[in-house]
N, CA and C atoms as a LAMMPS dump frame, in Angstrom:
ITEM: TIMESTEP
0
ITEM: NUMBER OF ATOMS
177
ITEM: BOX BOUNDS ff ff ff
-5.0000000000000000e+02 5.0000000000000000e+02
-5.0000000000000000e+02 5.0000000000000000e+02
-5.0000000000000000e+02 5.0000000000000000e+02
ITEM: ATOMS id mol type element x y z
1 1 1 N 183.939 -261.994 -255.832
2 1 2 C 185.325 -262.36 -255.687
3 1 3 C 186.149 -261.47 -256.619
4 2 1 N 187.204 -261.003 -256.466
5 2 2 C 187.96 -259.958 -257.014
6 2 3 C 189.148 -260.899 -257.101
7 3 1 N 189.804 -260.237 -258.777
8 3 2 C 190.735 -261.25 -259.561
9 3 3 C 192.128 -259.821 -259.213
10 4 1 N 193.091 -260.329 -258.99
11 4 2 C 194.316 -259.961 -258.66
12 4 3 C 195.614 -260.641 -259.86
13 5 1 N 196.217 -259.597 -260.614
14 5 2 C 197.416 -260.201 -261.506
15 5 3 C 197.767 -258.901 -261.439
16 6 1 N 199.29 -259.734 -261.685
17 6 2 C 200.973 -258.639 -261.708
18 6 3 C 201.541 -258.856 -262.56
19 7 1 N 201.936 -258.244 -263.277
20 7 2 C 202.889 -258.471 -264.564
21 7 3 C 204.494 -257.927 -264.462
22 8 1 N 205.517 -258.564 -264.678
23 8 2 C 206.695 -257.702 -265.074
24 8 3 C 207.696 -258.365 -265.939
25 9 1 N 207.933 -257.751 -266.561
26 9 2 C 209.051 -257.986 -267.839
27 9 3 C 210.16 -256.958 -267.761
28 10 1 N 211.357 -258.246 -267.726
29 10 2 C 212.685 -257.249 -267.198
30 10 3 C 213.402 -257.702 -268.751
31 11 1 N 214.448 -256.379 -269.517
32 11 2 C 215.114 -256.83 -270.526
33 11 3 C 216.112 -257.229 -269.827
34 12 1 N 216.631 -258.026 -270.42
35 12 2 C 217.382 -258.899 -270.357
36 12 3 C 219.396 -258.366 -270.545
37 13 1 N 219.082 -257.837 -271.749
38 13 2 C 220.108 -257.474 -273.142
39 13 3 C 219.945 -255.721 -273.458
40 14 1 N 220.381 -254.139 -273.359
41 14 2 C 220.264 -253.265 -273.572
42 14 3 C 218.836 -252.684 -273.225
43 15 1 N 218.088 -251.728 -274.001
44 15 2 C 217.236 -250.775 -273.003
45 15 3 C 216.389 -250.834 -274.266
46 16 1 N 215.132 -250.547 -273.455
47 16 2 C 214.021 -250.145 -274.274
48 16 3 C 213.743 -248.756 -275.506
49 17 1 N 213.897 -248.312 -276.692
50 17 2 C 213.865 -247.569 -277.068
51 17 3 C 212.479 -246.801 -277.047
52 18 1 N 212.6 -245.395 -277.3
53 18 2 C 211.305 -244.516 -277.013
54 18 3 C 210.039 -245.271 -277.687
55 19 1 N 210.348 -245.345 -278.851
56 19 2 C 209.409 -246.319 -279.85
57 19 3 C 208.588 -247.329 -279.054
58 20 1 N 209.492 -248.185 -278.48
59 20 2 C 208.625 -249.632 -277.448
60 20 3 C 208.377 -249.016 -276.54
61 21 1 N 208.736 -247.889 -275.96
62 21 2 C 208.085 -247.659 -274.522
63 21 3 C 207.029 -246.822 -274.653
64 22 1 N 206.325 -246.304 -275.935
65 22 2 C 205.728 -246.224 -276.582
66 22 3 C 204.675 -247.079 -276.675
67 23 1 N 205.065 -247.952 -277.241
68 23 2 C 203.991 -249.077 -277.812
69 23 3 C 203.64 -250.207 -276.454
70 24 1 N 204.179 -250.041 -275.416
71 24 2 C 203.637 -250.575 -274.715
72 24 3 C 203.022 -249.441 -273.531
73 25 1 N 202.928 -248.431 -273.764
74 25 2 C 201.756 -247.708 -273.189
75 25 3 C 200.819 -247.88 -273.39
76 26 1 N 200.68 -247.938 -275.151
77 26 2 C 198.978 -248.748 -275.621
78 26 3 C 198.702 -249.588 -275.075
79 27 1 N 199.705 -250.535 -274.64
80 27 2 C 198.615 -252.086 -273.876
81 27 3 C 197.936 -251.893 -272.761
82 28 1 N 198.887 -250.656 -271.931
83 28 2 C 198.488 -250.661 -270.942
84 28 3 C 198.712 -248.895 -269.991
85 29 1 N 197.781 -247.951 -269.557
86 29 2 C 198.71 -246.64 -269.512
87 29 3 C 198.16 -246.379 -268.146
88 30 1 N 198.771 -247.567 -267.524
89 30 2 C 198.634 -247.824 -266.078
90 30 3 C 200.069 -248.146 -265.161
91 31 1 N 201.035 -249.141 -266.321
92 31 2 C 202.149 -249.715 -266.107
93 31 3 C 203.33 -248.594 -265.958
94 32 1 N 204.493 -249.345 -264.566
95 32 2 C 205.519 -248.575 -264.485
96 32 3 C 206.145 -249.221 -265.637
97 33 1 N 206.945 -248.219 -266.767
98 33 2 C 207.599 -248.462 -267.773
99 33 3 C 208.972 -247.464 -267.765
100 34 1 N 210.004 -248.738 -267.306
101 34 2 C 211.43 -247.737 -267.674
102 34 3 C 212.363 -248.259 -268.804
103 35 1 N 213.853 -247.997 -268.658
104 35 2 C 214.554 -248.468 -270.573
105 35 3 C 214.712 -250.059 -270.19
106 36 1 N 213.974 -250.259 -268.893
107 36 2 C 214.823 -251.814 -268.829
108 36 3 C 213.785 -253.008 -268.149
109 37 1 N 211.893 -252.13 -268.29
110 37 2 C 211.065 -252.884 -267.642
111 37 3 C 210.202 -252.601 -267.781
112 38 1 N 208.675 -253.419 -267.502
113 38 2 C 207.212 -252.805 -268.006
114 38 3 C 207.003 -253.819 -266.935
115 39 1 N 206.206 -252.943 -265.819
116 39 2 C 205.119 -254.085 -264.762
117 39 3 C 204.069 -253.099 -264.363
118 40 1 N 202.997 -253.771 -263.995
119 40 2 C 201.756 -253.858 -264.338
120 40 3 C 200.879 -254.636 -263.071
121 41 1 N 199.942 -253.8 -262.402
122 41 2 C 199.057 -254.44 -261.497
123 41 3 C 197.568 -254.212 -261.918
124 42 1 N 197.182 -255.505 -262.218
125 42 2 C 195.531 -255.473 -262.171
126 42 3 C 194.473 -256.104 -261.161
127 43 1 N 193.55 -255.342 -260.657
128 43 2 C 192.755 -255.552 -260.093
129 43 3 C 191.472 -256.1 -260.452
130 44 1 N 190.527 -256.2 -261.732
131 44 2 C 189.75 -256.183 -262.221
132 44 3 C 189.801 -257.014 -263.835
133 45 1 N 191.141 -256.432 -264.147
134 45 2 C 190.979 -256.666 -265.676
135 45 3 C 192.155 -257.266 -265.938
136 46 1 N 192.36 -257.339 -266.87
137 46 2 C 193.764 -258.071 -267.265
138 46 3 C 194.822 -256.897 -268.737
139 47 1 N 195.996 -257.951 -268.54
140 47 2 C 196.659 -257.531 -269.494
141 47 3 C 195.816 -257.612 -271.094
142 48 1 N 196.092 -256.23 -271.985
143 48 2 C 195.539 -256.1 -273.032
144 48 3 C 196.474 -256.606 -274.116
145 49 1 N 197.377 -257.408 -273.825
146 49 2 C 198.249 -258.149 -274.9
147 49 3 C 198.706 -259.367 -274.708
148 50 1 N 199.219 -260.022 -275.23
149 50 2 C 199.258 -261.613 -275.214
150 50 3 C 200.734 -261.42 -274.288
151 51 1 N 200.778 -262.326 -273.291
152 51 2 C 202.136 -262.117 -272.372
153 51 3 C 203.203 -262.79 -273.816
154 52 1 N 202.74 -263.359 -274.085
155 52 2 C 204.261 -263.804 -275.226
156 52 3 C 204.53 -263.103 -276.183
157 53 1 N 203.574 -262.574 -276.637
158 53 2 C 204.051 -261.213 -277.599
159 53 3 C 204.87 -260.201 -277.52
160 54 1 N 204.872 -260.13 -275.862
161 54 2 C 205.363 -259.016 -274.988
162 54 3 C 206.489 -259.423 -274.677
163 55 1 N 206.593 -260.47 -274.311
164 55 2 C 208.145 -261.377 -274.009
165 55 3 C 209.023 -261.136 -275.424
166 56 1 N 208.451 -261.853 -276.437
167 56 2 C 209.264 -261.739 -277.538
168 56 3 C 209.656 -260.649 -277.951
169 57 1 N 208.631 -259.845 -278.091
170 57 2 C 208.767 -258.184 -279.006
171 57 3 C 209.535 -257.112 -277.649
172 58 1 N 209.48 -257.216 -276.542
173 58 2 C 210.104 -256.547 -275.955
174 58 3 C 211.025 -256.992 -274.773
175 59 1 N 211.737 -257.937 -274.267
176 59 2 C 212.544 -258.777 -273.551
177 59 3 C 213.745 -258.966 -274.353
């Protein structure tokens, strides 16, 4: 059986600086990442960061 998850985080409030779009390549250097969003399709594996970490620190 094959596991299917989507991720996306839209800011809310101004744009992502180089720095965070940055640091969320490390979680993941699969994800479309622009100044105003990070989403993410997995087939197999999952997100490599806590979804609330990600909410807080970058939303």
């Amino acid at each position: 059986m094959s596991e299917y998850q989507s991720y996306r985080f839209e800011r809310l409030d101004g744009v992502l600086g180089s720095k965070q779009r940055q640091a969320l390549r490390q979680i993941s250097s699969r994800a479309e990442i622009t100044a105003t969003s990070f989403q993410v399709y997995y087939h197999y594996s999952g997100l490599k960061a806590e979804t609330a970490d990600v909410v807080l620190n970058y939303s």
